[in-house]
NUGURO-420515 format. One line per 4 residues: number of its first residue (from 1); their letters; for each residue x, y, z of N, C-alpha, C, O. Coordinates in Angstrom, 2 decimals, decimal comma. Atoms other than C-alpha are relative to their C-alpha. Layout:
% NUGURO-420515
NUM> A> X/Y/Z/X/Y/Z/X/Y/Z/X/Y/Z ~ ... .
***
This chain:
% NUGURO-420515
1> XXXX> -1,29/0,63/-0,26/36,09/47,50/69,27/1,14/0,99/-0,28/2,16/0,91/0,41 ~ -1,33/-0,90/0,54/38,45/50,32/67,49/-0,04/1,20/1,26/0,92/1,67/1,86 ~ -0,36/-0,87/-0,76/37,04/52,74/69,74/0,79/-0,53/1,30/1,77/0,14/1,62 ~ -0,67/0,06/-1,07/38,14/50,86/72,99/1,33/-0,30/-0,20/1,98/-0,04/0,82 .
5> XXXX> -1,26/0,27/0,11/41,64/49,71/71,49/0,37/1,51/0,25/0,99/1,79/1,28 ~ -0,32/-1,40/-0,15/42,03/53,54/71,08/0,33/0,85/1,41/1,27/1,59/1,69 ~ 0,09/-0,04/-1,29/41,00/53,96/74,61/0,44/-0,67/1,01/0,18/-0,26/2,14 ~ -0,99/0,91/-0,85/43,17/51,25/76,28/1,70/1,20/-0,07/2,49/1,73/0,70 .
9> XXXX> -1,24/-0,63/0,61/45,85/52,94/74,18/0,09/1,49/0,58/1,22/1,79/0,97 ~ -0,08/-1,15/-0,54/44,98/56,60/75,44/0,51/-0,36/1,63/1,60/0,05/2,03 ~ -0,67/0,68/-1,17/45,38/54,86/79,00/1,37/0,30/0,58/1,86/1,06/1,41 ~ -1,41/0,02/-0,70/48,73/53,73/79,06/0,73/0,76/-0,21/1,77/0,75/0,44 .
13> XXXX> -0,70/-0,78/0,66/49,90/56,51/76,94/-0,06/1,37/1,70/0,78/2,16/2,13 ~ 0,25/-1,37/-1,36/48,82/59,06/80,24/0,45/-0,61/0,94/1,18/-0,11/1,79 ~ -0,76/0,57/-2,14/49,61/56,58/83,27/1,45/0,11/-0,56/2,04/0,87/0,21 ~ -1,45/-0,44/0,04/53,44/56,68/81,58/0,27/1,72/-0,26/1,38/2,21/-0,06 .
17> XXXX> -0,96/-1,34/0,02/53,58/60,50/80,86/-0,59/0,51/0,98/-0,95/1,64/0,65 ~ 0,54/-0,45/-1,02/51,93/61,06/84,68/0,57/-0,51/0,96/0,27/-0,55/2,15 ~ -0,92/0,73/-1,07/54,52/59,30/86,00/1,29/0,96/0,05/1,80/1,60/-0,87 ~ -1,12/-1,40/-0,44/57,42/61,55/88,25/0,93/0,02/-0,95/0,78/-0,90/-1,75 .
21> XXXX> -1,03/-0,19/0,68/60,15/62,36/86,44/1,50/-0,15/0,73/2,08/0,73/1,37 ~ -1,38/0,38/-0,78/63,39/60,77/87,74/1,09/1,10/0,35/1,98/0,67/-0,38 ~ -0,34/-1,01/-0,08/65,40/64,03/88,80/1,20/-0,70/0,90/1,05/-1,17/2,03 ~ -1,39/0,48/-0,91/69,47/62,89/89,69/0,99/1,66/-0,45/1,33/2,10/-1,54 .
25> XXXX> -0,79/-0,73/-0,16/71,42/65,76/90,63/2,07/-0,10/0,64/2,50/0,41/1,68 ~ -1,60/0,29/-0,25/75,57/64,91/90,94/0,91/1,18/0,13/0,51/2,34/0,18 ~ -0,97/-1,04/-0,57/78,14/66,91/91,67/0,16/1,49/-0,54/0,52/2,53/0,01 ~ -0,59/-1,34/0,30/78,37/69,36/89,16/-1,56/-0,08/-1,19/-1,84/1,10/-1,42 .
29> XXXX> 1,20/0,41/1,02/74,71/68,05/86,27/-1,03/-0,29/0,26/-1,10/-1,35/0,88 ~ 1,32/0,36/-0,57/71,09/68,09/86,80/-0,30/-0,71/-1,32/-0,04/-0,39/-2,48 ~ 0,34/1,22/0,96/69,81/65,07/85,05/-1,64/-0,22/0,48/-2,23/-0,45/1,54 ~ 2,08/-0,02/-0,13/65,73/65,10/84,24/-0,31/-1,80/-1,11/-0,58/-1,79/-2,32 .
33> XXXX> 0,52/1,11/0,62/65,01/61,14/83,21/1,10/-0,36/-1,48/0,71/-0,57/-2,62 ~ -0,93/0,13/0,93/68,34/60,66/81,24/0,29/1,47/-0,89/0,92/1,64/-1,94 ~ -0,19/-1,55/1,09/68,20/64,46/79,98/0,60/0,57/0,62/0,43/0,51/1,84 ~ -1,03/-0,93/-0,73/70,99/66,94/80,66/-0,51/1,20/-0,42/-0,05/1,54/-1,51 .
37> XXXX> 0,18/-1,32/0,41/69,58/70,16/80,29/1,14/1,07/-0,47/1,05/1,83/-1,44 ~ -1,33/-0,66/0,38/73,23/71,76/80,40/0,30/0,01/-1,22/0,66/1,05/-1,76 ~ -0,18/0,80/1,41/73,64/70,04/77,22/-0,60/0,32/-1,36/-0,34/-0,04/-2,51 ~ 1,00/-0,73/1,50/70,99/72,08/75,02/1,09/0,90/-0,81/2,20/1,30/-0,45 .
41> XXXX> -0,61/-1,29/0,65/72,17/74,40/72,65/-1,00/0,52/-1,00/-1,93/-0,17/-1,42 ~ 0,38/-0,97/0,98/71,02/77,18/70,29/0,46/0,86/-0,38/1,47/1,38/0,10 ~ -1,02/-1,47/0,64/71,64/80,05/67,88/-1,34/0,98/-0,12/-2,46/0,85/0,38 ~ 0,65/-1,38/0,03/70,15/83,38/66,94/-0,99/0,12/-1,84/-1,59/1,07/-2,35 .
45> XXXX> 0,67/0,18/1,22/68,70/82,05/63,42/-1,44/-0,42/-0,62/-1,90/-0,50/-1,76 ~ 1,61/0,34/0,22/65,16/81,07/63,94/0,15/-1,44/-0,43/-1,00/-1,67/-0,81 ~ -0,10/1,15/-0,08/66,15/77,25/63,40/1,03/-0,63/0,52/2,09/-0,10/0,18 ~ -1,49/0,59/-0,93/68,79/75,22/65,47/-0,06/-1,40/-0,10/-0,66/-2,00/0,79 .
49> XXXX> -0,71/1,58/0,73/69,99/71,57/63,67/0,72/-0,86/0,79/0,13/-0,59/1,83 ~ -1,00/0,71/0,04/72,52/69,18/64,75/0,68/-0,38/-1,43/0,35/-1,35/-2,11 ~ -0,77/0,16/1,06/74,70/69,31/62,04/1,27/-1,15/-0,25/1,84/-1,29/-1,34 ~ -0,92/1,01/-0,36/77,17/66,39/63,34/0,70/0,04/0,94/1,38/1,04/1,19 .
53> XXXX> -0,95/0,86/-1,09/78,81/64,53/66,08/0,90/-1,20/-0,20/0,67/-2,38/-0,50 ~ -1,18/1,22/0,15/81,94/62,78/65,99/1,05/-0,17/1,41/1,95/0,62/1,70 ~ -1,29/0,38/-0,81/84,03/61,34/68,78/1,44/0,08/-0,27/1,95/-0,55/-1,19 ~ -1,26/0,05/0,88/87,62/62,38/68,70/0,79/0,81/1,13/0,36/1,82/1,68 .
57> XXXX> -1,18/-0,85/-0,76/90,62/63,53/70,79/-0,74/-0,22/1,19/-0,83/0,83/1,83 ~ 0,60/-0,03/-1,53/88,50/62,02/74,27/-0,67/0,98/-0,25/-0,23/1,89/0,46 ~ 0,81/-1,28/-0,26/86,11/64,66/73,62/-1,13/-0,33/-1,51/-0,86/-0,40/-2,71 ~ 1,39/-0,41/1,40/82,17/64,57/71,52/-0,05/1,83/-0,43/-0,16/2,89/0,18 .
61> XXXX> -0,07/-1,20/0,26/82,38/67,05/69,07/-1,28/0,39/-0,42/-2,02/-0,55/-0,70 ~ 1,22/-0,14/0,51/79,31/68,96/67,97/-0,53/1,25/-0,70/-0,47/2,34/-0,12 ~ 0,03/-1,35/0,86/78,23/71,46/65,20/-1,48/0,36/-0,27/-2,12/-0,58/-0,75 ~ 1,41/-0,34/0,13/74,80/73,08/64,95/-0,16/0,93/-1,04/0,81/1,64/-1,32 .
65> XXXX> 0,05/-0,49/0,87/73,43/74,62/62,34/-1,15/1,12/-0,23/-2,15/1,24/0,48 ~ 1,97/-1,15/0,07/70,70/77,86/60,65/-0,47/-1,30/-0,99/-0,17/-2,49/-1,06 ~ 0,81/0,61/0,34/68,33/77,06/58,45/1,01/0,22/-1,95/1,05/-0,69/-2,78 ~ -0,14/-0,06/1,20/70,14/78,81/55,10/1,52/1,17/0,36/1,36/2,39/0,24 .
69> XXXX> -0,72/-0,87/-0,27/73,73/80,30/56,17/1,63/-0,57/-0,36/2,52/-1,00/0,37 ~ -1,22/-0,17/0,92/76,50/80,12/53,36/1,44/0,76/0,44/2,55/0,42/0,02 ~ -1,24/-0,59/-0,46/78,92/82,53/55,14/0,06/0,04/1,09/1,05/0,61/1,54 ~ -0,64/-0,01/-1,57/78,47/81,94/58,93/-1,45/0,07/0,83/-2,38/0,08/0,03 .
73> XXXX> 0,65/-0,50/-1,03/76,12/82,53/61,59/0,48/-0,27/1,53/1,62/-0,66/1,76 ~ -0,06/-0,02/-0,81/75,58/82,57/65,11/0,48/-1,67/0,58/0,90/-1,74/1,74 ~ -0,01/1,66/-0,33/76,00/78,40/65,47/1,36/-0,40/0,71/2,24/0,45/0,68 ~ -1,15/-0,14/-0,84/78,70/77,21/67,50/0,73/-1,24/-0,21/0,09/-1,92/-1,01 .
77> XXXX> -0,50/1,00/-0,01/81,13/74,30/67,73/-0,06/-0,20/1,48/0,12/0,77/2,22 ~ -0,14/0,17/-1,38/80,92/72,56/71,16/0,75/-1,41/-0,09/0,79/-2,38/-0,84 ~ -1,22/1,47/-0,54/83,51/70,17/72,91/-0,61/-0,50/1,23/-0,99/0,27/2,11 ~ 1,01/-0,08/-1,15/81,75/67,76/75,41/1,02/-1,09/0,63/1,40/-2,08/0,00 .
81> XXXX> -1,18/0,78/-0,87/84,35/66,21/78,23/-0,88/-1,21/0,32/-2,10/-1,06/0,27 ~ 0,36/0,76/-0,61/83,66/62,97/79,50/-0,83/-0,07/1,32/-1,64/-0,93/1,68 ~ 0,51/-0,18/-1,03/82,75/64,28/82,49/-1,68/1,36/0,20/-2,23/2,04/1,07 ~ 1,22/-0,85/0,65/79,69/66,09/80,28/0,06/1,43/0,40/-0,96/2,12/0,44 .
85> XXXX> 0,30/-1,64/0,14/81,10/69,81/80,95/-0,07/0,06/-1,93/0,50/-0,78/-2,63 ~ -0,13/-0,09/1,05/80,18/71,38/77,31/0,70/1,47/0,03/0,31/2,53/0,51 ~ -0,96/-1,46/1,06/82,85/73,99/75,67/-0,56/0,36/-0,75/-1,02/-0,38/-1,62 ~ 0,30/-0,45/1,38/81,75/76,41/73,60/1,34/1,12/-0,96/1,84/2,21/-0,71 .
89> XXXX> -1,28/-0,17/0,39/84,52/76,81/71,24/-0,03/1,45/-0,79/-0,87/1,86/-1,59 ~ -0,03/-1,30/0,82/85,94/80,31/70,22/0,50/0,39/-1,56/0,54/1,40/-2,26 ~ 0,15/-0,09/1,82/86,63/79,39/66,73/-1,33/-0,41/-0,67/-1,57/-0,97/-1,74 ~ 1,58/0,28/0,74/83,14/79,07/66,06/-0,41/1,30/-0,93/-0,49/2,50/-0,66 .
93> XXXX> 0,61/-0,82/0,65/81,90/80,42/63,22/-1,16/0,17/-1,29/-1,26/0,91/-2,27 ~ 1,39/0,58/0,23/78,46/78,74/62,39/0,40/-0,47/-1,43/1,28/-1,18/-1,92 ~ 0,30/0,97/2,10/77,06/78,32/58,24/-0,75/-1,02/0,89/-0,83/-1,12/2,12 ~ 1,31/1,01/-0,43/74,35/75,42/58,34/1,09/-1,27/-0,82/0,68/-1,70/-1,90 .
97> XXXX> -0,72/1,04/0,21/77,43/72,61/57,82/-0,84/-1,63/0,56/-1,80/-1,86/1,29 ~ 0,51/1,42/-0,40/76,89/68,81/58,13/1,00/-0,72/-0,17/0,89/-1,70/0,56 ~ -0,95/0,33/0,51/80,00/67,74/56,71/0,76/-0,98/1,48/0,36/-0,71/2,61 ~ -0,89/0,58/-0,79/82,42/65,40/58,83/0,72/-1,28/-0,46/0,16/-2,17/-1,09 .
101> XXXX> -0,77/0,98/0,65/85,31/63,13/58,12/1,65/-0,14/0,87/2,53/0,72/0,91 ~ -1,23/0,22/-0,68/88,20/61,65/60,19/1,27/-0,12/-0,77/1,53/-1,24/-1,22 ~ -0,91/0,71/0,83/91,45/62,10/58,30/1,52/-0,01/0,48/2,14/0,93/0,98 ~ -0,60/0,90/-1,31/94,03/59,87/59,79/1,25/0,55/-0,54/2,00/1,22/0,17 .
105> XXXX> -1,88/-0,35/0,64/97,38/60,54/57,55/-0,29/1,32/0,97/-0,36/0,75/2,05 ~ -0,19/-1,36/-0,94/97,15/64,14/59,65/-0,37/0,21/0,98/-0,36/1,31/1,52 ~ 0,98/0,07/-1,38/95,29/63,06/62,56/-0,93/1,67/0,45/-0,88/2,49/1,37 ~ 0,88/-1,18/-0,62/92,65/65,75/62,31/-1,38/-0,35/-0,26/-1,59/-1,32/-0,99 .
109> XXXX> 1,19/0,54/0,17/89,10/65,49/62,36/-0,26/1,31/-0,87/0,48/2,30/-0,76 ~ 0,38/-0,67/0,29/87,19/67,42/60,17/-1,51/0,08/-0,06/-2,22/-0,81/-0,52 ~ 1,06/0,21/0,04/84,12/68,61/60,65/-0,58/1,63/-0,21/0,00/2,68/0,06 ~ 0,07/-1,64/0,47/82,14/71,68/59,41/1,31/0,84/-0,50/2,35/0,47/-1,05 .
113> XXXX> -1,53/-0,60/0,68/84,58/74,22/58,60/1,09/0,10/0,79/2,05/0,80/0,48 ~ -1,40/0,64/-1,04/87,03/73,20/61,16/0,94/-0,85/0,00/0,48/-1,90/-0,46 ~ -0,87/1,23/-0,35/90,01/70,99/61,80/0,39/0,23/1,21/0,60/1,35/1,69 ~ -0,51/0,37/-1,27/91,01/69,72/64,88/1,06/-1,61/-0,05/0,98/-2,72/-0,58 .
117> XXXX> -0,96/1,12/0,17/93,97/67,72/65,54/-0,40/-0,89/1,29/-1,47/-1,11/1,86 ~ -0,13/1,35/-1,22/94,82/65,12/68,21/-0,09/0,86/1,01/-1,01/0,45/1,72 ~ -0,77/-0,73/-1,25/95,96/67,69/70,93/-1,71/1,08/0,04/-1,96/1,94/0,89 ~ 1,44/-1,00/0,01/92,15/69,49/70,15/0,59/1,67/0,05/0,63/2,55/0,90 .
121> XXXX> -0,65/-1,66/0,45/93,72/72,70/68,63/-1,55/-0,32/-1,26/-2,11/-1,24/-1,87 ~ 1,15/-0,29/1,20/90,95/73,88/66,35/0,36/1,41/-0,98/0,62/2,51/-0,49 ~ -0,14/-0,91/1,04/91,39/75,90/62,91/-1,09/0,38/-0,67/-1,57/-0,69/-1,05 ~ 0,97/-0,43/1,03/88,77/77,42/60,90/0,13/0,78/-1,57/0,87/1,69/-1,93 .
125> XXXX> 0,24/0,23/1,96/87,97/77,45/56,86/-0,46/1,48/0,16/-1,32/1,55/1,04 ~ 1,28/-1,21/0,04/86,53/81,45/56,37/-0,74/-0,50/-1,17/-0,44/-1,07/-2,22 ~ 0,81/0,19/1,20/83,80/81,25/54,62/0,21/1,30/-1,10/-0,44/1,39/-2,14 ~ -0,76/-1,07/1,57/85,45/84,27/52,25/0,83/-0,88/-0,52/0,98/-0,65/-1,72 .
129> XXXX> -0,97/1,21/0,45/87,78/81,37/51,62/-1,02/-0,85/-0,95/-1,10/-0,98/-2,17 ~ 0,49/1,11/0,97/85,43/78,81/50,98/-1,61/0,04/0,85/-1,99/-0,68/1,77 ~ 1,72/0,48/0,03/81,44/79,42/51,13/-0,53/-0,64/-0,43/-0,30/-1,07/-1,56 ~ 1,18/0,58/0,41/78,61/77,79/51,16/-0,68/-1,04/1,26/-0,41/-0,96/2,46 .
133> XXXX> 0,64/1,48/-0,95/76,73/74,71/52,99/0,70/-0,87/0,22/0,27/-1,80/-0,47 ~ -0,80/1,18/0,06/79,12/72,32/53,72/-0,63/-1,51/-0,16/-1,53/-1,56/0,68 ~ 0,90/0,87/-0,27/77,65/68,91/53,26/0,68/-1,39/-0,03/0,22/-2,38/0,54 ~ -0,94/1,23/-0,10/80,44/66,32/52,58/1,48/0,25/0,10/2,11/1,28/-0,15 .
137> XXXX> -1,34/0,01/0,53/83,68/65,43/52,55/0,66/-1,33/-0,32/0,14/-2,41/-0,05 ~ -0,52/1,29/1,08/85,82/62,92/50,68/1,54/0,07/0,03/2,23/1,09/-0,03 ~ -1,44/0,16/0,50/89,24/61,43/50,33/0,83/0,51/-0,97/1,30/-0,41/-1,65 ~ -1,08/0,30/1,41/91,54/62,81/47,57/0,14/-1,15/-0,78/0,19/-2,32/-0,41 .
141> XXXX> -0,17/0,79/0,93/91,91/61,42/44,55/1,44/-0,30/-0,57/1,86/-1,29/-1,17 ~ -1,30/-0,20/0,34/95,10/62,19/43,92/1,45/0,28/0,91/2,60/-0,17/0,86 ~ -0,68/0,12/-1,38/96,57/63,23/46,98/-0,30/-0,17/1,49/-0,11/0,73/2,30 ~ 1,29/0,38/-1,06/94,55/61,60/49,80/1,14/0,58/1,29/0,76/1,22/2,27 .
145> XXXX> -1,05/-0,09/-1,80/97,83/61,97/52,68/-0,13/1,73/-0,14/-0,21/2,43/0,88 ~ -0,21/-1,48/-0,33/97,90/65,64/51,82/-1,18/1,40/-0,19/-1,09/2,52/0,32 ~ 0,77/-0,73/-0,45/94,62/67,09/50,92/-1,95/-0,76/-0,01/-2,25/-1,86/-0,49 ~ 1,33/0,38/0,45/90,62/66,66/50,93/-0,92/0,87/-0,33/-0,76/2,06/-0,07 .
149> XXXX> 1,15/-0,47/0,68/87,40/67,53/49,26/-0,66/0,42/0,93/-0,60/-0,32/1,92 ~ 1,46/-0,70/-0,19/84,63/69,56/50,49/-1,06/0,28/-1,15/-0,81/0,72/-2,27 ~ 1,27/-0,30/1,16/81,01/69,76/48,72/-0,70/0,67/0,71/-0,71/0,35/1,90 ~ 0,94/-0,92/-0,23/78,49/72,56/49,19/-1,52/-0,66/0,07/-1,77/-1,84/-0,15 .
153> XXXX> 1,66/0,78/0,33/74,76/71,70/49,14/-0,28/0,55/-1,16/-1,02/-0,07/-1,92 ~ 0,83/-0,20/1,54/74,23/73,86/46,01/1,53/0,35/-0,53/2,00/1,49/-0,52 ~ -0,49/0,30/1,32/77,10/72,47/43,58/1,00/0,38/0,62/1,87/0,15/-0,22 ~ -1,24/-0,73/-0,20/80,08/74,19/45,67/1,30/-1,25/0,16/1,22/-2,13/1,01 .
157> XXXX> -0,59/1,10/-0,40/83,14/71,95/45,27/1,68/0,05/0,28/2,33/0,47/-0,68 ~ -1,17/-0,74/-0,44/86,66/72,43/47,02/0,95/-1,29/0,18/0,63/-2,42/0,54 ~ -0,49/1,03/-0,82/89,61/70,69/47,58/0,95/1,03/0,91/1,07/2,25/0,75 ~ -0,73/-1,04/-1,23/91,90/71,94/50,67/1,08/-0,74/0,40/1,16/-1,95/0,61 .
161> XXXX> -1,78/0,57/-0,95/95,68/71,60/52,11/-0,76/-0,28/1,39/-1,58/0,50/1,87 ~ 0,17/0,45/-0,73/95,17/69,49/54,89/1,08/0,82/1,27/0,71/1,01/2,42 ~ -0,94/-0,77/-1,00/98,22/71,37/56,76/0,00/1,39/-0,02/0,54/1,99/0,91 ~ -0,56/-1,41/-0,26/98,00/75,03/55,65/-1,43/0,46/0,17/-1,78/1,60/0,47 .
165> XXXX> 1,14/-0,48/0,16/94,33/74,49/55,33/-0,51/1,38/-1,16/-1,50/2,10/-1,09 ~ 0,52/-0,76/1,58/94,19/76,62/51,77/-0,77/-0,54/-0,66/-0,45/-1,63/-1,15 ~ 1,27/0,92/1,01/91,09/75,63/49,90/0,18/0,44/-1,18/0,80/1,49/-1,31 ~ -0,23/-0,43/1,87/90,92/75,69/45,52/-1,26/-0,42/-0,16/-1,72/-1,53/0,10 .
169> XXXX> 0,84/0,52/0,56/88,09/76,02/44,23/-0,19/-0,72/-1,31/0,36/-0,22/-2,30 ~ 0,31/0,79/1,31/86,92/73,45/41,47/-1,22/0,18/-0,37/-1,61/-0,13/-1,50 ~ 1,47/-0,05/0,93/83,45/74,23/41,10/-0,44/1,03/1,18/-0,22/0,94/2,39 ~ 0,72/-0,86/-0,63/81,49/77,30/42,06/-1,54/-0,18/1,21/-2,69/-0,61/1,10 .
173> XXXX> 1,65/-0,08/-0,93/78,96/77,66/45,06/-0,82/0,88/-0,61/-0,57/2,01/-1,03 ~ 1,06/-1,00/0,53/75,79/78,74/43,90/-1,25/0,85/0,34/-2,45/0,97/0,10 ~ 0,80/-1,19/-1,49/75,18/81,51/46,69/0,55/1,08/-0,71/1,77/0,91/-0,79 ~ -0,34/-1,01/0,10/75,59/84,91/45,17/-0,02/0,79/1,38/-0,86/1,01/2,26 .
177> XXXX> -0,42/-0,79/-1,63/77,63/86,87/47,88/-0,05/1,67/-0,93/0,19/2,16/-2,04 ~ -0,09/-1,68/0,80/77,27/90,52/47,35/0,30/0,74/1,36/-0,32/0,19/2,27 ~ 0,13/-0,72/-1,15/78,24/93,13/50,31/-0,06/-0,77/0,94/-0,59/-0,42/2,00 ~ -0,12/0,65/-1,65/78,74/90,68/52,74/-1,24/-0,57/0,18/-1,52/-0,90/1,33 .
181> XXXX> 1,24/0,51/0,03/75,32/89,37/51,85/-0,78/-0,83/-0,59/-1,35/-0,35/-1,57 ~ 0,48/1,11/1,26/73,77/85,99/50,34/-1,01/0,76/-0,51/-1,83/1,43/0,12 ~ 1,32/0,18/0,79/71,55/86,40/47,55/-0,50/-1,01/-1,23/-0,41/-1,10/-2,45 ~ 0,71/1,51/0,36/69,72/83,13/47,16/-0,17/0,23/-1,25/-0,89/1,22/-1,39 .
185> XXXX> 0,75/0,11/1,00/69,27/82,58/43,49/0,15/-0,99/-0,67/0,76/-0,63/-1,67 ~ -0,58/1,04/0,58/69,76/79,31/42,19/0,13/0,02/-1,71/1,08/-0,39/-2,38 ~ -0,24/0,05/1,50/69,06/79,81/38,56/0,98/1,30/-0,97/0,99/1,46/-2,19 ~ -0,37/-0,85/0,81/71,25/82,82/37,97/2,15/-0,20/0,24/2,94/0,67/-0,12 .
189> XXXX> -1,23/0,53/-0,51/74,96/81,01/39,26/0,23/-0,72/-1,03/0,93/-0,18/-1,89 ~ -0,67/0,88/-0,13/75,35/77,96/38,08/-1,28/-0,34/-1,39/-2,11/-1,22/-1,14 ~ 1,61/0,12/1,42/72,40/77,98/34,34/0,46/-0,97/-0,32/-0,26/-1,34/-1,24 ~ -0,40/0,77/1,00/74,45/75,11/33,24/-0,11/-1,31/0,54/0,38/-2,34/0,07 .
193> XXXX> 0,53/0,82/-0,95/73,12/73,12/35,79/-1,65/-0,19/0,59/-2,02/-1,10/1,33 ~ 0,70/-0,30/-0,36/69,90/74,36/36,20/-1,31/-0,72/-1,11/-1,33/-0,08/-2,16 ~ 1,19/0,03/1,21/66,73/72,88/33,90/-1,07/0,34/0,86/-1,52/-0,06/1,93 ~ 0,92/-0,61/-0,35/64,36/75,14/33,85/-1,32/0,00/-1,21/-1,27/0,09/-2,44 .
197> XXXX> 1,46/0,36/0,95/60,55/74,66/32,53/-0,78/0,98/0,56/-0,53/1,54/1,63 ~ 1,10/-0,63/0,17/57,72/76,49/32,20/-0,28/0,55/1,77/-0,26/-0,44/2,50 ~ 0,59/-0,56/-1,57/56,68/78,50/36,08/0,72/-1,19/1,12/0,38/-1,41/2,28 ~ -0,93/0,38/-1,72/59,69/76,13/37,92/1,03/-0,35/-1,09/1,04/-0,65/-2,28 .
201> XXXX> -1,34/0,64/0,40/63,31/75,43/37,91/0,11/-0,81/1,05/-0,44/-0,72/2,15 ~ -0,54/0,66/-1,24/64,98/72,89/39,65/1,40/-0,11/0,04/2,15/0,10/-0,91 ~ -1,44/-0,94/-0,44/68,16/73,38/41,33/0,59/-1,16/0,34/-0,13/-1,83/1,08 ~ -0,73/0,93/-0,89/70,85/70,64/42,21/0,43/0,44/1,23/1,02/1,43/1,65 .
205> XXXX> -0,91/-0,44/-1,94/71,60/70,17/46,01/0,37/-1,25/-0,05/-0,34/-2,22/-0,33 ~ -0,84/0,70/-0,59/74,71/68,27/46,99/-0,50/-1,16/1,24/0,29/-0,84/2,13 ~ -0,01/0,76/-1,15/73,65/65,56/49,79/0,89/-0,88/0,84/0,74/-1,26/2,00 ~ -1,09/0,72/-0,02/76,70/63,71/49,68/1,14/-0,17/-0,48/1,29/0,10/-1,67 .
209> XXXX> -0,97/0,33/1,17/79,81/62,77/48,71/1,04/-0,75/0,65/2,01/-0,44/1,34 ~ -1,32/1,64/0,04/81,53/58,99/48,79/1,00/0,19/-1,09/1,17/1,05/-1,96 ~ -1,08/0,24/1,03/84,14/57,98/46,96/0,20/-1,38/0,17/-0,18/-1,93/1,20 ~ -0,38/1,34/0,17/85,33/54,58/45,97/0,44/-0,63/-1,39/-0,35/-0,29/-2,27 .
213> XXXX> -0,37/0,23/1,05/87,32/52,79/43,02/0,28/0,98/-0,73/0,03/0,98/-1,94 ~ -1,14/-0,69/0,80/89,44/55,72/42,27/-0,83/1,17/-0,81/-0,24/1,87/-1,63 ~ 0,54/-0,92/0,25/86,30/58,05/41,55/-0,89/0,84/1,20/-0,76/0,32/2,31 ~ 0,96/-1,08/-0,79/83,84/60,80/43,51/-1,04/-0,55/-0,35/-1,34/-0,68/-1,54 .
217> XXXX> 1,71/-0,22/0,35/80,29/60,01/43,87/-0,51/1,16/0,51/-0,04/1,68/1,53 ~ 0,45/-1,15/-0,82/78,32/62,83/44,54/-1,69/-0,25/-0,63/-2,20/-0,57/-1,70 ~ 1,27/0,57/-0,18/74,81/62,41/45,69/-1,03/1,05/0,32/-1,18/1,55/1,43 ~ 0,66/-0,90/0,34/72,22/64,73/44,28/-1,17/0,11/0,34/-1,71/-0,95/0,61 .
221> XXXX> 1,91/-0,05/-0,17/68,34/66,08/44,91/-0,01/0,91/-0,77/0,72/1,90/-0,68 ~ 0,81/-1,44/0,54/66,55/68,18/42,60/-1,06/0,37/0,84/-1,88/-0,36/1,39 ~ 0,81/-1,00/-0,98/64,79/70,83/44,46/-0,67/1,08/-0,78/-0,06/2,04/-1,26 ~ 0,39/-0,82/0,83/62,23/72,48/42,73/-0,54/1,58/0,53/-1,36/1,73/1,44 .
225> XX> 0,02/-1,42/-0,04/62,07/76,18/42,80/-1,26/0,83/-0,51/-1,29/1,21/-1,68 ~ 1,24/-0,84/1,30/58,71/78,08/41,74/0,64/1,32/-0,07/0,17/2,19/-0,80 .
***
């Protein structure tokens, strides 16, 4: 009996993926069964993410990401028209971000290390400014109309002028930059954060960061390190 359920199941699983593939070609987009091929993207890092999409200014925005890239890589920001042409924007200047947050007192979106206003002008954060992983962002606590938070994935924590876009750091990222060059070490940054036992440490990584009732949550994983 298990074997033929198995074998019903192999069945229908082949008569649907032996079936044509719907192929609509329009004016300007070849469309393969609801897929836009135009629409792929990649970078030069040996892994390629979606790092976030947000609707904003009539236009899907979209940030891709490496696998471990604190000061930049090849990753791009893309702008996708209604009419599905995709932009690839020349203030791109990758990092493995995830971060995104609409903030309305300034009508800009923020996402990765970018702002974009209403009119889709785009600015970029350097990551000599402010490295690391981007992974959240959060309202002000104190001055929500004029600036907001950024969090790193390992412990980096910023707040930034919403208009001149100047970031302060409040808490160190814990990416040793040397020569223009990360060197990964989690336990030799940030020891005061780090518990370390016998043949492993484990390292805080950032996953989040809400806010609500006038404080920051920030939403942690230990990641253990041999």
């Amino acid at each position: 009996m298990i074997i033929l359920r198995y074998s019903i199941l192999g069945f229908i699983i082949l008569w649907f993926s032996s079936k044509p593939a719907e192929i609509v070609i329009d004016d300007k987009h070849l469309q393969i069964s609801g897929i836009y091929p135009h629409l792929a993207y990649y970078n030069n890092e040996g892994e390629c993410g979606t790092g976030a999409v947000v609707p904003w200014a009539d236009r899907l925005w979209v940030i891709t990401y490496g696998p471990h890239k604190p000061i930049g890589s090849s990753d791009k920001l893309y702008e996708i028209t209604p009419d599905l042409d995709l932009i690839v924007r020349d203030e791109s200047i990758g990092g493995t971000p995830a971060n995104r947050m609409i903030h309305w007192e300034s009508n800009q979106l923020f996402i990765g290390p970018y702002a974009i206003d209403e009119k889709r002008n785009v600015r970029a954060i350097s990551y000599q400014d402010m490295q690391g992983r981007h992974t959240g962002n959060a309202r002000h606590l104190f001055d929500p109309s004029g600036k907001i938070y950024f969090a790193t994935m390992e412990e980096g924590f910023y707040e930034v002028d919403v208009n001149s876009l100047e970031p302060t750091m409040l808490y160190r990222d814990a990416n040793n930059l040397q020569d223009n060059q990360v060197n990964h070490n989690p336990i030799s940054v940030n020891p005061e954060n780090v518990c370390q036992k016998p043949a492993i440490a484990m390292m805080v990584r950032m996953a989040g960061i809400p806010n609500g009732q006038g404080s920051e949550i920030l939403v942690l994983r230990k990641v253990p390190t041999i």
